[in-house]
C-alpha positions as a Markdown table, in Angstrom:
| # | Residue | x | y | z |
|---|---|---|---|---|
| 1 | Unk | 101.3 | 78.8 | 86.6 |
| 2 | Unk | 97.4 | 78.9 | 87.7 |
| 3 | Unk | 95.3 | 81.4 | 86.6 |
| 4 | Unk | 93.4 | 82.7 | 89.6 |
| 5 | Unk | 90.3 | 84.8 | 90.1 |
| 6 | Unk | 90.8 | 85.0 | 93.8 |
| 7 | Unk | 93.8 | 84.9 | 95.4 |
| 8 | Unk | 94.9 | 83.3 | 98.6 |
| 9 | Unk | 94.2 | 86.2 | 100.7 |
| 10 | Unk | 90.5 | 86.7 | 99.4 |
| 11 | Unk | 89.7 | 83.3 | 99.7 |
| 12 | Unk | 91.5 | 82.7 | 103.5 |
| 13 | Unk | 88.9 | 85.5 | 104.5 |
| 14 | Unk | 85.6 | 84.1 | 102.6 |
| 15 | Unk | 86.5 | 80.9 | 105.1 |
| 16 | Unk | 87.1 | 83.3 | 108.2 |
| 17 | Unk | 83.6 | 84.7 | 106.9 |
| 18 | Unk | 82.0 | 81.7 | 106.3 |
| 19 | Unk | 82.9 | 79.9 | 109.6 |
| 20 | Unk | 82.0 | 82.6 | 111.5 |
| 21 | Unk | 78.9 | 82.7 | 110.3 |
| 22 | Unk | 78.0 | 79.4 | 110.5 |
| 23 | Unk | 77.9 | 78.9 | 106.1 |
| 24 | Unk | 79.9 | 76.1 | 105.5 |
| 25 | Unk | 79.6 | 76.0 | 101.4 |
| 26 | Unk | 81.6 | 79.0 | 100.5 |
| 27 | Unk | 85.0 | 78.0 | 102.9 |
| 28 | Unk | 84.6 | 74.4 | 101.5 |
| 29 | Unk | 85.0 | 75.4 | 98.2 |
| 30 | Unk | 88.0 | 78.2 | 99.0 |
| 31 | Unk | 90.0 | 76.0 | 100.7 |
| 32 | Unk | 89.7 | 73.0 | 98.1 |
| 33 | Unk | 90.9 | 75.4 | 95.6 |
| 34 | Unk | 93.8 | 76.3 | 98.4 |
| 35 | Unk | 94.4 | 72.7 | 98.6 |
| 36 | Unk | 94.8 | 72.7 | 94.9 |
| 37 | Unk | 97.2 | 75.2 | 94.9 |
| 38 | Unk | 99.5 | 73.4 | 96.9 |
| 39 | Unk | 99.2 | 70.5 | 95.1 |
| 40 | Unk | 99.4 | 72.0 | 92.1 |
| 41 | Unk | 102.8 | 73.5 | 93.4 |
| 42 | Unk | 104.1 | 70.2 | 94.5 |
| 43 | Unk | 103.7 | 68.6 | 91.4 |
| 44 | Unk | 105.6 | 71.9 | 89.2 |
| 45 | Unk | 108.2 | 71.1 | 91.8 |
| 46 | Unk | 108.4 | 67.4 | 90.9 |
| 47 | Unk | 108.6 | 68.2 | 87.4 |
| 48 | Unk | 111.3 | 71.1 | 87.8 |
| 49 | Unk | 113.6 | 68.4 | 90.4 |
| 50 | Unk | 114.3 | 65.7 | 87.1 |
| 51 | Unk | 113.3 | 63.3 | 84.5 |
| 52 | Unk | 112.0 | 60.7 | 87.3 |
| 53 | Unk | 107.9 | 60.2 | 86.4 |
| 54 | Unk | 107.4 | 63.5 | 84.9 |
| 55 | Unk | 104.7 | 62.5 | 82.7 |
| 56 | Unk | 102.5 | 61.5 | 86.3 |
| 57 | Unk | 103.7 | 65.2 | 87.5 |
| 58 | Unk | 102.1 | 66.6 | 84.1 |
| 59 | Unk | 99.0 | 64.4 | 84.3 |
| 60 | Unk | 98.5 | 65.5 | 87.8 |
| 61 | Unk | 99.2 | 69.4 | 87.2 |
| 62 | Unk | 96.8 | 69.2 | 84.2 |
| 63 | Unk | 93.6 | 68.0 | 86.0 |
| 64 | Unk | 94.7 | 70.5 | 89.3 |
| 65 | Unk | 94.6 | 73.3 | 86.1 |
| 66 | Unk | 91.0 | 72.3 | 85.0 |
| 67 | Unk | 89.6 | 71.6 | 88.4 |
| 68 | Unk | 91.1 | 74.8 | 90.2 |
| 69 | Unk | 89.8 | 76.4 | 87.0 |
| 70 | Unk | 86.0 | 74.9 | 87.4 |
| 71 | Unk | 86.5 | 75.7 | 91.1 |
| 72 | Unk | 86.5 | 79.4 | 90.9 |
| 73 | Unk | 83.6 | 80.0 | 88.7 |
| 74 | Unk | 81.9 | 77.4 | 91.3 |
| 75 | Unk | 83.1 | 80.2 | 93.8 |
| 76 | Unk | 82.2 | 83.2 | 92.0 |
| 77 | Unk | 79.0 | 81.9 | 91.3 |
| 78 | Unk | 77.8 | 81.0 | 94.8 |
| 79 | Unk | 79.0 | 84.6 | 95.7 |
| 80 | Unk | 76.9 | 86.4 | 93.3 |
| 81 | Unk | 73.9 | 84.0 | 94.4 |
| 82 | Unk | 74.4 | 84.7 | 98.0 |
| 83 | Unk | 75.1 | 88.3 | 97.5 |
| 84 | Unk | 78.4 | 88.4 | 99.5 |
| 85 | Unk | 80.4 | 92.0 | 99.3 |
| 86 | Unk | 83.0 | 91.6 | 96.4 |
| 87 | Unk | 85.0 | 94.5 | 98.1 |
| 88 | Unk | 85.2 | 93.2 | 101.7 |
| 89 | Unk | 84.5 | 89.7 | 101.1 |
| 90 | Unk | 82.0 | 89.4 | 104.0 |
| 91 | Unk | 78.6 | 87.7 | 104.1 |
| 92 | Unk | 75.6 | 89.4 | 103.3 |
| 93 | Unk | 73.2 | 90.7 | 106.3 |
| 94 | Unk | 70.3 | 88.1 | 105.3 |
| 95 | Unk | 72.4 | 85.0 | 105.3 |
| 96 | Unk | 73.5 | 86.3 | 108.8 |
| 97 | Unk | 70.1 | 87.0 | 110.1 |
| 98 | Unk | 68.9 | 83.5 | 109.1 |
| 99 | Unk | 71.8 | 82.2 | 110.7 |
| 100 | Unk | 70.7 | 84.0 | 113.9 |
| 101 | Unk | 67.0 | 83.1 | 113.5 |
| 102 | Unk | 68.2 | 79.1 | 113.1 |
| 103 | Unk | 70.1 | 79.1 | 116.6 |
| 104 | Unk | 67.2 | 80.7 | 118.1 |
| 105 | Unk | 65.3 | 77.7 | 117.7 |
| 106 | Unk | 67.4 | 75.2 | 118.8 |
């Protein structure tokens, strides 16, 4: 079983959030840690259906563990330093005034 900081919900709506406002880095990050929830699921599947390769299921799961780990304080960081809401999940007002500001110009 992962550990999780943010669960599937919170992170589906930091990428609503972050596409919406134009912020790319924050849904990149939520949805590779979605992707390596699936993945991760896959593999506890292949190791739960027989005795076929379950050491490569168990390597796999492993480094999906660590990286989804690493991935959520990566999250949780760039959250604090951008000064989203932790309650709503929503960007700050600054990142979406630059935003504004940068079409503008164009």
């Amino acid at each position: 079983m992962l550990k999780t900081t943010f669960d599937d919900k919170m992170l589906e709506r930091i990428i609503d959030a972050s596409m919406i406002y134009m912020c790319a880095c924050p849904a990149q990050v939520a949805r590779e840690i979605l992707d390596m929830r699936q993945l991760y699921n896959y593999q506890q599947n292949c190791i739960n259906s027989g005795p076929l390769n379950i050491e490569v299921h168990q390597v796999i799961a492993e480094a999906v563990r660590s990286n989804h780990f690493t991935m959520e304080i990566a999250l949780d960081k760039i959250l604090t330093i951008e000064n989203w809401d932790r309650e709503t999940l929503e960007m700050p007002e600054g990142l979406r005034i630059l935003r504004d500001s940068i079409l503008s110009d164009l």
